[in-house]
VEXDREN-2710 file (C-alpha; in Angstrom, 1 decimal):
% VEXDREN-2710
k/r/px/py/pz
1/UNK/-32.5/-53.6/-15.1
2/UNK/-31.9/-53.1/-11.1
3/UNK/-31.4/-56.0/-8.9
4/UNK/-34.0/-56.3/-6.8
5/UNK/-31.7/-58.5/-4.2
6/UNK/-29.2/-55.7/-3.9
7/UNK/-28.6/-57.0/-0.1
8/UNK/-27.8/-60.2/-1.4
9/UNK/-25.2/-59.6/-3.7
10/UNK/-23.8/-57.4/-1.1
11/UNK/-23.5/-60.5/1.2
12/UNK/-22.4/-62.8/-1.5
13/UNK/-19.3/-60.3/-1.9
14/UNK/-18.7/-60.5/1.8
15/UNK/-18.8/-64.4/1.8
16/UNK/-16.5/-64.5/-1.7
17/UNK/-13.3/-62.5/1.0
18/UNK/-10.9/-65.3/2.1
19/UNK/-11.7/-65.4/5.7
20/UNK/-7.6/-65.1/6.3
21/UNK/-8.3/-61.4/5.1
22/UNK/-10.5/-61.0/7.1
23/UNK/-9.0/-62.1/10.3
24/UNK/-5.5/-60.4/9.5
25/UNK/-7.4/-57.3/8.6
26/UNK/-9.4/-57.5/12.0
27/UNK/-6.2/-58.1/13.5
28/UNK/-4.0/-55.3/12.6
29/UNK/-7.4/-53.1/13.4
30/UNK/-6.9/-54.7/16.6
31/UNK/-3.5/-53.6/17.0
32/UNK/-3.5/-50.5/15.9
33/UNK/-6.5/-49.1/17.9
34/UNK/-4.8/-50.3/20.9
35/UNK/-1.3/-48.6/20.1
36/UNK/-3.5/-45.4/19.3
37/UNK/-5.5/-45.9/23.2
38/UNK/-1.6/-46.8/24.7
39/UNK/-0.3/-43.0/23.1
40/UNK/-3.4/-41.2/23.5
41/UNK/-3.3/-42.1/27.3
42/UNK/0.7/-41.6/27.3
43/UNK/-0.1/-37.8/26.6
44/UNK/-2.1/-37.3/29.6
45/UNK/0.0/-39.6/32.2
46/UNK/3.1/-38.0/31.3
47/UNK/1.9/-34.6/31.5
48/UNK/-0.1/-34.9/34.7
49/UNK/3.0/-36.5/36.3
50/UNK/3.7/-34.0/39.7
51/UNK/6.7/-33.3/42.0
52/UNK/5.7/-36.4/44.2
53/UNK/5.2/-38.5/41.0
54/UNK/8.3/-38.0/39.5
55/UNK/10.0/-38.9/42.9
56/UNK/8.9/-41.9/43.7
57/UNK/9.9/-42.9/39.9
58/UNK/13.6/-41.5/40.7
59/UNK/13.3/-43.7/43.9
60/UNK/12.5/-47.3/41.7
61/UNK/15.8/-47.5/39.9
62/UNK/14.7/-49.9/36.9
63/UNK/15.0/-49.5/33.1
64/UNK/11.3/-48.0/32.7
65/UNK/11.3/-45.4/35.8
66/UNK/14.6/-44.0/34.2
67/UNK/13.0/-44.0/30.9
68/UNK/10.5/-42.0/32.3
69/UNK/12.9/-39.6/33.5
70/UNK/15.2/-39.7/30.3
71/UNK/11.5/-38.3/28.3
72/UNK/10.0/-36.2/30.9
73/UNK/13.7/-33.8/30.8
74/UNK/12.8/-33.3/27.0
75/UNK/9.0/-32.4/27.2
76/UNK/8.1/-30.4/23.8
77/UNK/10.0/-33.6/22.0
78/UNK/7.9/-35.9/23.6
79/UNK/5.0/-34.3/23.1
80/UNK/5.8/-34.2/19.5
81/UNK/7.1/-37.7/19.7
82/UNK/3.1/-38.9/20.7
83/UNK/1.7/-36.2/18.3
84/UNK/3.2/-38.1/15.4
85/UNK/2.6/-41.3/16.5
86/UNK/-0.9/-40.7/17.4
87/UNK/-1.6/-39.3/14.2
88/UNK/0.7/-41.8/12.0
89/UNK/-1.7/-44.7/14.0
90/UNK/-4.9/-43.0/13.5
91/UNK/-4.0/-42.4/9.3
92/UNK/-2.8/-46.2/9.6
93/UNK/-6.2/-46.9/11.0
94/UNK/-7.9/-45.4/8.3
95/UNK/-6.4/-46.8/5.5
96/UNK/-6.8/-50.0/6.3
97/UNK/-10.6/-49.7/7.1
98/UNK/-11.5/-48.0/3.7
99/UNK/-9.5/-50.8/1.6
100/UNK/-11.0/-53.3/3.6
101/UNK/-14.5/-51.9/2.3
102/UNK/-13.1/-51.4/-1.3
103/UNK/-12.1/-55.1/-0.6
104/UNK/-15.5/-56.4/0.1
105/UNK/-18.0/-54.0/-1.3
106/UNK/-16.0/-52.4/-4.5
107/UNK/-14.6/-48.9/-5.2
108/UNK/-17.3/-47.6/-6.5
109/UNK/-19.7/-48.8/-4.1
110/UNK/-22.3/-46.1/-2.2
111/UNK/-24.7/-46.6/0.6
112/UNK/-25.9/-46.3/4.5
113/UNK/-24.1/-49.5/5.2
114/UNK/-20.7/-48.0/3.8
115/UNK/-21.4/-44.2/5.7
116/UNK/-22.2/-46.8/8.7
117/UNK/-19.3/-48.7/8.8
118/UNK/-16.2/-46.1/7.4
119/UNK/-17.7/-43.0/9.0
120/UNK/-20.0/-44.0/12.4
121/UNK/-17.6/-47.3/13.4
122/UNK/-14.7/-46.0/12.6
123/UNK/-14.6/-42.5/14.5
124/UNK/-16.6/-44.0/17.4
125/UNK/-13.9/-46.5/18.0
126/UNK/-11.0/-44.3/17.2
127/UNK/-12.4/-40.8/19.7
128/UNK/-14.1/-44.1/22.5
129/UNK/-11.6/-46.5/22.4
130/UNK/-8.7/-44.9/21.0
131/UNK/-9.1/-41.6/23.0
132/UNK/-11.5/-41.0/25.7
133/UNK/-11.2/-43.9/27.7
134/UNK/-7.6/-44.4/27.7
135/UNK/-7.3/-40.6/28.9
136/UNK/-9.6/-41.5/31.2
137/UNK/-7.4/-44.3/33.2
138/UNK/-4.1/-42.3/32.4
139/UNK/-5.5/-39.5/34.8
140/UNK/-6.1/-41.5/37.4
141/UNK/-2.7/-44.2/36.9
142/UNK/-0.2/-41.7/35.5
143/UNK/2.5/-43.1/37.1
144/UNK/1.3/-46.8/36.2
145/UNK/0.5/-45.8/32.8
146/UNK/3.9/-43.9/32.1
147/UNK/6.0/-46.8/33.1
148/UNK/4.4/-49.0/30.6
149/UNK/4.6/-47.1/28.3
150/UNK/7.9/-45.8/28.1
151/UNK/10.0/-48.5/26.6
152/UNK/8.0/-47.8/23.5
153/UNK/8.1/-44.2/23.4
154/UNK/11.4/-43.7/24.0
155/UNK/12.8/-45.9/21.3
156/UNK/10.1/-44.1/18.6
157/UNK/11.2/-40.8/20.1
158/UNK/15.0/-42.2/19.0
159/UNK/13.6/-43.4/15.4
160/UNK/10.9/-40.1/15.1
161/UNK/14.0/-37.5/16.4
162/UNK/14.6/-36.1/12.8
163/UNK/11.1/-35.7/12.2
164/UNK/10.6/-34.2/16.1
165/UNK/13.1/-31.7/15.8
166/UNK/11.7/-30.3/12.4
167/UNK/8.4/-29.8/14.2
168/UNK/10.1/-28.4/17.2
169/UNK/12.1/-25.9/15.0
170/UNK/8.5/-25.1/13.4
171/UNK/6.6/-24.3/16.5
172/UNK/10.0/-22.3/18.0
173/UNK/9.5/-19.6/15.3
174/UNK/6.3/-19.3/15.6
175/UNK/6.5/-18.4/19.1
176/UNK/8.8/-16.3/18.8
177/UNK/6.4/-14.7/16.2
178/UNK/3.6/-14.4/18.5
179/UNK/5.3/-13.6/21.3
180/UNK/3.9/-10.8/23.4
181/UNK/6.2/-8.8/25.6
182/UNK/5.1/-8.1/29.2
183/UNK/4.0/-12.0/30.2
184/UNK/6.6/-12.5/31.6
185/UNK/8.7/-10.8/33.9
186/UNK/12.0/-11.7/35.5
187/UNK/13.0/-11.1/39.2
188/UNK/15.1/-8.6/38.4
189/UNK/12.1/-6.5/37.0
190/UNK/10.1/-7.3/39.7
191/UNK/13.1/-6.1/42.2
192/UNK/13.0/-2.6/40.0
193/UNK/8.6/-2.5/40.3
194/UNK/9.4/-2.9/44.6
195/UNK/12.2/-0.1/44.2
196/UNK/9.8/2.2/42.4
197/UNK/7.1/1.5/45.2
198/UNK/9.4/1.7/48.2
199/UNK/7.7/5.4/49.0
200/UNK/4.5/3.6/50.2
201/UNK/6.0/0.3/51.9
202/UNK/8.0/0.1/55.1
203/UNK/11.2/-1.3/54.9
204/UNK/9.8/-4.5/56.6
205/UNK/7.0/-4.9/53.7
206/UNK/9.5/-4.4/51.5
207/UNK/12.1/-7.1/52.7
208/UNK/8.9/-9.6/52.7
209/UNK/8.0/-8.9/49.0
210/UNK/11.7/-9.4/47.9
211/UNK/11.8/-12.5/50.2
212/UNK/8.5/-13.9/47.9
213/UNK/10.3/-12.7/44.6
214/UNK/13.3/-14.8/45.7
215/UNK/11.7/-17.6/47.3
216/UNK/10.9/-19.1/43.6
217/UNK/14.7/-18.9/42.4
218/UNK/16.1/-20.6/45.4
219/UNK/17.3/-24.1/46.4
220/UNK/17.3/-26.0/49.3
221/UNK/21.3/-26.1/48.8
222/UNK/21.4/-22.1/49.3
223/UNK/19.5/-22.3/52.4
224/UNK/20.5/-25.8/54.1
225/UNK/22.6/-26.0/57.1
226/UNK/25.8/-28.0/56.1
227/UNK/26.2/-31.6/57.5
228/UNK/29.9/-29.8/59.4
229/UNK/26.8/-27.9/61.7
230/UNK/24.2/-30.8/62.0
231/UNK/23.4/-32.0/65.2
232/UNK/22.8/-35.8/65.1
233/UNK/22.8/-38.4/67.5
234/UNK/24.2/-42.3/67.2
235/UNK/21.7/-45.0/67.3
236/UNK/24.3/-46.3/69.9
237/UNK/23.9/-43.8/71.9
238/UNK/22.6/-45.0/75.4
239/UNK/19.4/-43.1/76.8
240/UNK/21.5/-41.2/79.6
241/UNK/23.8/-39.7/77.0
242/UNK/20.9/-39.0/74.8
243/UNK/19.2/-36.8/77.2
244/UNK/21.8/-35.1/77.8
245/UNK/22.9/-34.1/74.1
246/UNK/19.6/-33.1/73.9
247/UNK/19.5/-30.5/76.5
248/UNK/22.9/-28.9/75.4
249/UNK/21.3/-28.3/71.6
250/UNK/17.9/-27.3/72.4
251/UNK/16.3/-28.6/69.6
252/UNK/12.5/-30.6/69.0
253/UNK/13.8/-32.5/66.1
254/UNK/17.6/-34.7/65.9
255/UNK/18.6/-36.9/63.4
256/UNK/19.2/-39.8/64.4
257/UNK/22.5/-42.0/62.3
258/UNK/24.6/-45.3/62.3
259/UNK/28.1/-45.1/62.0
260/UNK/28.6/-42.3/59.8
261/UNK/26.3/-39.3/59.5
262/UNK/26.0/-40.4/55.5
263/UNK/24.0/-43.4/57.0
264/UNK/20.7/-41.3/58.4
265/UNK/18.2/-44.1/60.1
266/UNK/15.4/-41.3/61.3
267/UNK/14.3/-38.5/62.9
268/UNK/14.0/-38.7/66.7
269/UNK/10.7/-36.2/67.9
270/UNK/11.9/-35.1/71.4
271/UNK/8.1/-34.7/72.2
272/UNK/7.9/-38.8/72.0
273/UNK/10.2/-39.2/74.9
274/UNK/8.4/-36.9/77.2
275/UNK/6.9/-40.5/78.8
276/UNK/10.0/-41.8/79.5
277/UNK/12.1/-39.4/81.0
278/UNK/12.5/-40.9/84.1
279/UNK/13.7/-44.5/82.2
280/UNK/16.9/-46.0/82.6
281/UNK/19.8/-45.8/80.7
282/UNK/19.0/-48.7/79.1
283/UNK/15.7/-47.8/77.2
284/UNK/15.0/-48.6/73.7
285/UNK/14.6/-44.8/72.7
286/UNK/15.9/-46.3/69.0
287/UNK/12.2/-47.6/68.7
288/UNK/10.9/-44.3/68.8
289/UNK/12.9/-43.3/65.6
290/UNK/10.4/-41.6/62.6
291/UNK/11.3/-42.3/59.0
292/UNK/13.3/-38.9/57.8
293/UNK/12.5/-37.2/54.3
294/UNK/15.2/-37.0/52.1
295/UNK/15.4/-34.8/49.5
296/UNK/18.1/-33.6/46.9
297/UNK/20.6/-30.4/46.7
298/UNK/18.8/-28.7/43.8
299/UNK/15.2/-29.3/44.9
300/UNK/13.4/-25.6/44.5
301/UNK/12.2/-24.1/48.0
302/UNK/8.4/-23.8/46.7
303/UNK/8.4/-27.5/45.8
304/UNK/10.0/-28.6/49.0
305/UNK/7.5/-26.1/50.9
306/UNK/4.4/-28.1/49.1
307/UNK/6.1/-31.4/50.2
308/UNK/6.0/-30.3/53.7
309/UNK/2.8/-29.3/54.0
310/UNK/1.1/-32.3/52.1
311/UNK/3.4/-34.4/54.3
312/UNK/2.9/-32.9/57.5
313/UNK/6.7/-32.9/58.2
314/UNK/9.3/-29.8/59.5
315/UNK/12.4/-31.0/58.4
316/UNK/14.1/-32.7/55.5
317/UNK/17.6/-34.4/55.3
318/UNK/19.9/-33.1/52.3
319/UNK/22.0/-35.3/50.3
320/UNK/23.7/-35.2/47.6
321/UNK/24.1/-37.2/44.0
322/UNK/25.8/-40.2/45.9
323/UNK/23.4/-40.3/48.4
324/UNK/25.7/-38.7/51.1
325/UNK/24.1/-36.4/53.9
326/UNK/24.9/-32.6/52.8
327/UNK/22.7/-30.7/55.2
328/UNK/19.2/-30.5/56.8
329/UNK/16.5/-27.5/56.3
330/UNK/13.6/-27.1/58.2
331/UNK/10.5/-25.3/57.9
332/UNK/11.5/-22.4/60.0
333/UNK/14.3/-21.9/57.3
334/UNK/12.0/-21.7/54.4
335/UNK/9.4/-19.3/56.5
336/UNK/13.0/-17.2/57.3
337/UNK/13.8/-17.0/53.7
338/UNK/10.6/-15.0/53.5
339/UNK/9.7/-12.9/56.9
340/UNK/13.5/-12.9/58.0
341/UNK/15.3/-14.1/60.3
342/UNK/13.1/-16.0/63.2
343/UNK/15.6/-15.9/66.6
344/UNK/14.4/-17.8/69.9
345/UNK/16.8/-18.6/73.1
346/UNK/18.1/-21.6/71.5
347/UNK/19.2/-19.8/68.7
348/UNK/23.1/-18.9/67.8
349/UNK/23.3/-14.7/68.4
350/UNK/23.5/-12.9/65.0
351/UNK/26.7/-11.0/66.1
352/UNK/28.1/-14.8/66.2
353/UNK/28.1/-14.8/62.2
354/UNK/27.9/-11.2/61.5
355/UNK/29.3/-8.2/62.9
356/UNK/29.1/-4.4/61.1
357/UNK/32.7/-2.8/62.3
358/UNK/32.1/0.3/60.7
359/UNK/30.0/2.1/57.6
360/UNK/31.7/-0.4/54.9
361/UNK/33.6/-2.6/57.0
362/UNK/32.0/-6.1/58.6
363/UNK/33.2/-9.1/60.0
364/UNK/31.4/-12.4/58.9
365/UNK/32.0/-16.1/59.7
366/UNK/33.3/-18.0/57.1
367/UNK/30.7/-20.7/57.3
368/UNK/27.6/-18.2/56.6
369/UNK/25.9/-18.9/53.4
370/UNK/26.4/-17.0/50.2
371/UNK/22.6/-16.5/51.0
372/UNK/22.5/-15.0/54.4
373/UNK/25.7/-12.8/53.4
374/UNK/24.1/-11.1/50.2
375/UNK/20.7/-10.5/52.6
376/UNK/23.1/-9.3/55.5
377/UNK/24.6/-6.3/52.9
378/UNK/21.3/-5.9/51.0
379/UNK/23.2/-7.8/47.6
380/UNK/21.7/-9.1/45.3
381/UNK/21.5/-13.0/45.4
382/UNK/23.0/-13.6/42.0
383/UNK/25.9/-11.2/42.2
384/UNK/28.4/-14.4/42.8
385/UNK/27.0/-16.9/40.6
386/UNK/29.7/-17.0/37.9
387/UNK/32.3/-17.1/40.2
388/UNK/31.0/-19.2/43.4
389/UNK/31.1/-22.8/41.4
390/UNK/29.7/-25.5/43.4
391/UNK/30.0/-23.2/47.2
392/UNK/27.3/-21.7/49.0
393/UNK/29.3/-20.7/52.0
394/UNK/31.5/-17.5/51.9
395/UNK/34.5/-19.3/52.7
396/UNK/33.9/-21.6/49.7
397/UNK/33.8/-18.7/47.6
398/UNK/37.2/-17.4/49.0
399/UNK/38.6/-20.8/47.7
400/UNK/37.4/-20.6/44.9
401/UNK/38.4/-16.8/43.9
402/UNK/41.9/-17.8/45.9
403/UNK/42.4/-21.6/44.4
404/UNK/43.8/-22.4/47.4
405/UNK/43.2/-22.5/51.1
406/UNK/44.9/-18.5/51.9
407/UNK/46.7/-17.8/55.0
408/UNK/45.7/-15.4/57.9
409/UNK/46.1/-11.6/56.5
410/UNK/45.7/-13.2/53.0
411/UNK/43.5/-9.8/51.3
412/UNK/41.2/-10.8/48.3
413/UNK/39.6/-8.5/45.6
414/UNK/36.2/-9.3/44.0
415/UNK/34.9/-6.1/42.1
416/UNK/33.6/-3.7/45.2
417/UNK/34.6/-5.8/47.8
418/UNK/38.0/-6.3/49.6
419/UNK/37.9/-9.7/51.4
420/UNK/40.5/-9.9/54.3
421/UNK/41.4/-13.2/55.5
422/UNK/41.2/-13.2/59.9
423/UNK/41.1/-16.6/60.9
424/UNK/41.8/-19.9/59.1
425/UNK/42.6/-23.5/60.3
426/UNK/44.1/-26.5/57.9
427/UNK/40.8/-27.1/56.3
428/UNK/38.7/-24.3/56.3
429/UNK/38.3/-20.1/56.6
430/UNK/36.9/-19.2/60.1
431/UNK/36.8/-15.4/59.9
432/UNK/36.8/-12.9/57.0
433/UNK/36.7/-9.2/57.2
434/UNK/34.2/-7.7/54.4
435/UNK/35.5/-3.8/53.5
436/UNK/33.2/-2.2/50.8
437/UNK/34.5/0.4/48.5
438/UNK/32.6/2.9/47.1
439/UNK/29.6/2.0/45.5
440/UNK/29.6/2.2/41.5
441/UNK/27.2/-0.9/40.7
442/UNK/23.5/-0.8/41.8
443/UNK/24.0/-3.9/42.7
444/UNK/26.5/-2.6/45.9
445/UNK/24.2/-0.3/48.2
446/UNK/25.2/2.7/49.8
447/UNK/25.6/1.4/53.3
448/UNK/25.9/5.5/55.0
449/UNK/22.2/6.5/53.7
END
């Protein structure tokens, strides 16, 4: 015969559950749904982290910014570091609901309140709790919400790293299965499609298309100008003296250092001291000083073009991995990189760096970049990248094809080119004649077309 109490004995099962089970159980629940909101959220924080993000993480040295650095350089493992754990939580989460309900209400046990409770409360708190509104806060906190969490994912990306690298390997064939040729392209294809469509462009369109195609592979420390040409002022400097180093460089922007040009303090605006001209020598012109941008050797020249323009600033100190001053690039040397060369009054001649002698012969300054001299012989950019190591001048890459610093008349063979050594002091290579033989790589143009 049926019960007719059936929502009795339902109750009386409840009540007959040590209450410790049920608190430990509502616990661990606890626990786990907010591990599963603290991944969930991870996913999108990491992922939505930008350029600006990620340096002012680099700029708080503590244990969790360079966490967060240490998982963003490996982004397909941590991505399949929070898939596992997300999932691992969310099977955890399951498990212990439905022997919870075998607990109280039997194995065998059927009904709306057990559809309610395992299917409705379960799911609504794992996709609300667990996922929505966690995503939610990490869009708008990313860098918040990736700093606390990074202690814990990087030490389960450590334990999970077997597992990890199995999926990784997984997904890696399968793109390589599905892989469709003709998405992407690489610069030098794109080089080849502006070749094939020279017959319709001027030579000027041209130049600007390949200066778009290469503005992407560039960085800044191809296009800076070394800290040996900088033009900075000391903070010492009295206002007399200042005015007058000012009027021998020409410039609307100086950098502005303390003992050592390694110690930058600003960036002086010569616009801010057209009030006080007619000061004494003993104005406080240091108080006019703007904070300078610093940015590092391998930033990309799109990224550091962005930074300017959501910055509103022209010019960015270079240094390098020990915080030394390497250079300076300004916005009129990303804008060359593209349009060419951009020459005012103030500007050094071109026949000061460069100088065509005859057909295949040329005379160059050792201090031009690797950059400007490939651009100057219509070269491509890359040609010197096994052999250059860490110089982007032409003189540095003497030294390094020669080993040594070569004496005057000192003749140096790289492929095509004959490299004639015309002027050196004790530290560096002044003057270097360029002599071209032959061309027999596409690579070296046929300068007598």
């Amino acid at each position: 015969m049926d019960d007719p109490y059936p929502s009795l004995l339902l109750l009386a099962d409840i009540l007959a559950v040590s209450p410790v089970y049920v608190v430990t159980n509502a616990i661990i629940f606890l626990a786990l749904l907010v591990l599963s909101a603290l991944v969930s959220g991870s996913e999108v924080a990491f992922f939505s982290l930008n350029h600006e993000d990620i340096e002012s993480i680099q700029e708080t040295s503590d244990a969790r910014s360079e966490k967060v650095i240490a998982l963003i350089e490996n982004p397909q493992k941590l991505l399949s570091t929070i898939l596992i754990l997300n999932n691992l939580i969310n099977i955890s989460i399951v498990t212990l609901t439905t022997f919870f309900t075998w607990t109280v209400f039997g194995t065998d046990t059927t009904g709306i309140i057990i559809i309610l409770f395992q299917t409705v409360g379960v799911t609504f708190a794992i996709v609300f709790i667990g996922e929505i509104v966690p995503k939610v806060y990490a869009n708008s906190a990313r860098v918040t919400f990736s700093r606390l969490t990074s202690t814990f994912l990087y030490y389960f990306s450590l334990l999970l790293s077997p597992l990890s690298y199995a999926l990784m390997a997984m997904s890696n064939v399968i793109e390589k299965r599905i892989e469709r040729k003709g998405y992407s392209i690489s610069v030098d294809e794109l080089h080849q499609a502006l070749e094939i469509t020279s017959v319709d462009t001027s030579n000027n369109e041209r130049d600007i298309l390949k200066g778009i195609v290469n503005f992407g592979t560039l960085s800044v420390k191809q296009v800076m100008r070394s800290r040996m040409d900088l033009t900075a002022v000391d903070v010492e400097m009295d206002f007399h003296e200042l005015m007058d180093k000012i009027n021998k460089s020409g410039y609307s922007r100086i950098p502005v250092y303390e003992d050592t040009i390694d110690q930058i303090r600003g960036i002086l605006y010569i616009k801010d001291l057209l009030d006080h001209i007619e000061k004494d020598e003993h104005f406080r012109w240091q108080d006019l000083i703007r904070k300078g941008y610093f940015i590092p050797e391998n930033k990309k020249l799109a990224d550091l073009l962005k930074n300017f323009k959501n910055k509103r600033v022209h010019m960015a100190i270079v240094v390098d991995e020990y915080g030394g001053t390497s250079g300076l690039v300004t916005l009129e040397d990303l804008i060359e990189e593209i349009i060419g060369d951009i020459n005012d009054e103030f500007d050094e001649v071109e026949e000061h760096l460069f100088r065509k002698l005859d057909e295949r012969t040329y005379l160059f300054e050792g201090k031009i970049s690797l950059n400007d001299f490939c651009k100057k012989l219509e070269l491509d950019i890359q040609l010197f990248d096994e052999v250059k190591g860490e110089s982007e001048s032409l003189g540095g890459l003497l030294l390094e094809l020669n080993s040594n610093l070569p004496k005057n008349g000192t003749k140096i063979r790289f492929e095509n080119f004959e490299f004639t050594i015309m002027a050196v002091d004790t530290r560096k290579i002044k003057k270097v004649k360029v002599v071209l033989d032959e061309p027999q790589d596409k690579n070296i143009p046929d300068q007598s077309d």
